[in-house]
C-alpha positions in Angstrom: 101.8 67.8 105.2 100.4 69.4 108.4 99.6 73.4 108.5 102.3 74.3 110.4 104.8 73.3 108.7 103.3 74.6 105.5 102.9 78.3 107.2 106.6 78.0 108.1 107.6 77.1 104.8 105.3 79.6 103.1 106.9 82.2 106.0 110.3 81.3 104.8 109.4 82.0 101.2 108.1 85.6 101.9 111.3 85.9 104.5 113.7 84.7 101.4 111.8 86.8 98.8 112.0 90.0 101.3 115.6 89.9 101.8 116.7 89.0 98.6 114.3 92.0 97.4 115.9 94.8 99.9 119.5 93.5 99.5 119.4 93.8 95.9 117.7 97.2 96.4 120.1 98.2 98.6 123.1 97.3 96.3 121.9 99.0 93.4 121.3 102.4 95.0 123.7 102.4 97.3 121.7 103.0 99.9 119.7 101.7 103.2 115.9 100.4 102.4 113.7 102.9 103.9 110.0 104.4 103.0 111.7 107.1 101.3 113.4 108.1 98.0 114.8 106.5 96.3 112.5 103.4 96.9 108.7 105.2 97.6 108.7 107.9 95.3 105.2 109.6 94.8 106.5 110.4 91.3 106.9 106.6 90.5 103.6 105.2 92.1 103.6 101.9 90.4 107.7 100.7 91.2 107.0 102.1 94.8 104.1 99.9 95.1 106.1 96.8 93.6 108.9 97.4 96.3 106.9 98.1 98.9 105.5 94.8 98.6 108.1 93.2 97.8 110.6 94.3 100.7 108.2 95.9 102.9 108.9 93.8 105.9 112.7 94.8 105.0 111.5 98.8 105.2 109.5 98.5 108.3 112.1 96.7 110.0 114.6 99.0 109.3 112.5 101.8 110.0 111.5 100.7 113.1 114.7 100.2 114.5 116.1 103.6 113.4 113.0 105.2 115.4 113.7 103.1 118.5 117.3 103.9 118.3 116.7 107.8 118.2 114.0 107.2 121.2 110.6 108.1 118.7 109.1 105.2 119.5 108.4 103.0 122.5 108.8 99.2 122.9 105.8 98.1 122.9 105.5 100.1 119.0 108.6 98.6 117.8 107.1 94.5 119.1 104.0 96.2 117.3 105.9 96.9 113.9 107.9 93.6 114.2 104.8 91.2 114.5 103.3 93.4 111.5 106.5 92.4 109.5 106.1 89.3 110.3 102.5 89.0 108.9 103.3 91.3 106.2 106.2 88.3 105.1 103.9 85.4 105.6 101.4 87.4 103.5 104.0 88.0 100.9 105.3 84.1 100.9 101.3 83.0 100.6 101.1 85.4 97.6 104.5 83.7 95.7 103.3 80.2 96.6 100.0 80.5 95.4 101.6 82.4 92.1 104.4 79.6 91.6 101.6 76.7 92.2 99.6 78.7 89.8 101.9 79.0 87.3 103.4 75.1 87.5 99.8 74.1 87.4 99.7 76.0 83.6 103.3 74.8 82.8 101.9 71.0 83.5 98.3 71.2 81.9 99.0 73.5 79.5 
């Protein structure tokens, strides 16, 4: 298979997992995914962490538009936080291939 059309699978996977990841978040509190309570809580380090990473690209999206809407950033910082999404999501996909190739690896040896 040639590497691009891995990266845009593996991009699709971190997309997928993102979404998925911030809708359900977003269901179950009732509100929209933001770096702020109730999703990054300095009183619950460890599930902030795990939804950062998990919808991160979600939560800077969002943030970034809300910022660009109410004129706090400029263009050129919102392109900035959209490419950084967009690595942040191919990052994420890279992590769940390499942990579902992992773990089918075990499931078939083991």
């Amino acid at each position: 298979m040639s590497p691009a059309v891995v990266a845009l699978y593996v991009f699709a996977v971190g997309l997928t997992a993102c979404g998925l990841a911030g809708s359900a978040m977003e269901l179950i509190s009732g509100r929209r995914l933001a770096f702020a309570e109730p999703y990054v809580s300095s009183t619950r380090i460890l599930r902030s962490l795990a939804a950062t990473a998990c919808a991160g690209p979600f939560m800077l999206a969002n943030e970034a538009l809300d910022a660009r809407r109410e004129g706090r950033i400029s263009t050129l910082a919102l392109l900035s936080c959209g490419c950084t999404a967009v690595a942040w999501a191919l990052a994420l996909g890279i992590v769940l291939v390499a942990i579902a190739s992992w773990a089918t690896g075990l499931l078939v040896s083991g």
